[in-house]
N, C-alpha and C positions, 0 to 999 in steps of 0.2 A: 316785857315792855316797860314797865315797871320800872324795873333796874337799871334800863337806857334813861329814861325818863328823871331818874332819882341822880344817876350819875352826869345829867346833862346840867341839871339846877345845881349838883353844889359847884361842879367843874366853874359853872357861871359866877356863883359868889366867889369862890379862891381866885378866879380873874379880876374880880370889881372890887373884891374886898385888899388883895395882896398884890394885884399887877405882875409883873413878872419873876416875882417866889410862885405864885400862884398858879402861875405856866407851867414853872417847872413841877408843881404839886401835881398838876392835871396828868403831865408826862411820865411823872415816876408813879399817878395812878393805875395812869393805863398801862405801864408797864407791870404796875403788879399784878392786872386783871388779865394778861397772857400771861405771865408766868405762874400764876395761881392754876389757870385753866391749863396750861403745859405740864406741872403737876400732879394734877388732876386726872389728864388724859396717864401720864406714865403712871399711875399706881396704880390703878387704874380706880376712881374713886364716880360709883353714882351719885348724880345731886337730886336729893329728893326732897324737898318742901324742906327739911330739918336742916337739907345740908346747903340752899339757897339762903336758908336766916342766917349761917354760920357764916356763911359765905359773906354776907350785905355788913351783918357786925362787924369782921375784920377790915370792910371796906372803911366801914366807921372807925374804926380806931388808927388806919393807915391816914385818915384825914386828921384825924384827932394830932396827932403825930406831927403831923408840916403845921398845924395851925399852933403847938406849942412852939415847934421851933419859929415860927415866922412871929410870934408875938413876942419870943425871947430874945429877936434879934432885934426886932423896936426895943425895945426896952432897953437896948445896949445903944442902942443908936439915940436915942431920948437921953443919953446919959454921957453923947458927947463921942463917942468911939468913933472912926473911920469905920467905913463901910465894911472894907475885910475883919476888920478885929471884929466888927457887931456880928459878923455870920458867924464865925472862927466861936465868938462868947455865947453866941444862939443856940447852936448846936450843941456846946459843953453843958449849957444851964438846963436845958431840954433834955437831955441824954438820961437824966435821971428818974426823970421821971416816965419819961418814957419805959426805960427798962423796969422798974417798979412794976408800969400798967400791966405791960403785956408780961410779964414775968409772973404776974398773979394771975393772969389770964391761962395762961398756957398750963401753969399748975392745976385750977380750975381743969382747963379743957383733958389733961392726963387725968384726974380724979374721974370724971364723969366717964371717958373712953374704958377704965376702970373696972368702976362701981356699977355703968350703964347696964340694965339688962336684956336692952331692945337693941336691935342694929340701927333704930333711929336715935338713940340718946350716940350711940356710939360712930355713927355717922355725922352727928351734930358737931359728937367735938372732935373727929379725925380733922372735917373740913376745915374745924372751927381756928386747932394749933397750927396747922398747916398754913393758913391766913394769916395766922398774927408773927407766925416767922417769917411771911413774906413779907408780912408788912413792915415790919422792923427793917427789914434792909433794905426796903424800897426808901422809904423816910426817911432812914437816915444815912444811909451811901449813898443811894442816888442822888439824891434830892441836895445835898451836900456837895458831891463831888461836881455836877451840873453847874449850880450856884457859883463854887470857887473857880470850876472851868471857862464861865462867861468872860470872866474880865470885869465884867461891871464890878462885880464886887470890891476891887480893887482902883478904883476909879472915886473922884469926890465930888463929880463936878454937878449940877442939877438935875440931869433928867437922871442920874443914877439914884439920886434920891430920893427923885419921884417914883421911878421905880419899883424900890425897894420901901417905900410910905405905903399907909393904907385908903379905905374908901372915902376916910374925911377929911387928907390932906392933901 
């Protein structure tokens, strides 16, 4: 209940705070939260308390992920770009860092699946690289390809830039 309840309030901010990036954050969520659990069911992986925190953390860092690209495509858009080039320079500038995160993450999560000597350390981080590879390509194909598929993106006129503005413009 929890997890409904946690994924209900940020869904709400990435709507209020990013408008329609924010939509599509909510969409390529939920889409990583069936295809996590589609995984999950195929490997077949139990969630047990160790493997629920791994699970909410990669949720976090899949949000972490659309909230650098959507503030790196303001930042291009604050700097004068057309709407397609600010997503187009969002996504390149954010690419790095992104891959950095979750690329030390996953290392991380290989070392402990490892090192672990409990099936809950090794539970933690089976669920944990699992998560952060889904989440990578939910953030940034989906979330990406959505964005450039709308049209708005390529569009200059106002409400696209209202749009694509945040909660205090």
């Amino acid at each position: 209940m929890a997890g409904l309840w946690g994924f209900a309030f940020v869904g709400l901010f990435l709507l209020v705070w990013y408008r329609l990036p924010g939509l599509v954050a909510i969409f390529a969520l939920t889409l990583y939260v069936v295809l996590s659990l589609l995984v999950f069911k195929l490997i077949p992986v139990t969630l047990t308390v160790a493997g629920l925190a791994a699970f909410i953390l990669s949720i976090g860092m899949a949000v972490d992920a659309n909230i650098l690209i959507f503030e790196r495509t303001k930042e291009e858009l604050k700097n004068g770009k057309n709407l397609h080039d600010a997503v187009l320079e969002g996504f390149h500038r954010a690419w790095l860092s992104i891959r950095d995160s979750n690329l030390s993450s996953i290392i991380t999560g290989i070392i402990l699946f490892w090192m672990g000597g409990t099936a809950i350390i090794k539970g933690f981080a089976l669920v944990f690289v699992i998560g952060v590879l889904i989440s990578m390509f939910t953030a940034t194909t989906v979330t990406r390809t959505i964005l450039l598929a709308l049209g708005v993106a390529s569009s200059e006129n106002k409400l696209a830039k209202f749009l694509f503005g945040n909660g205090l413009t």
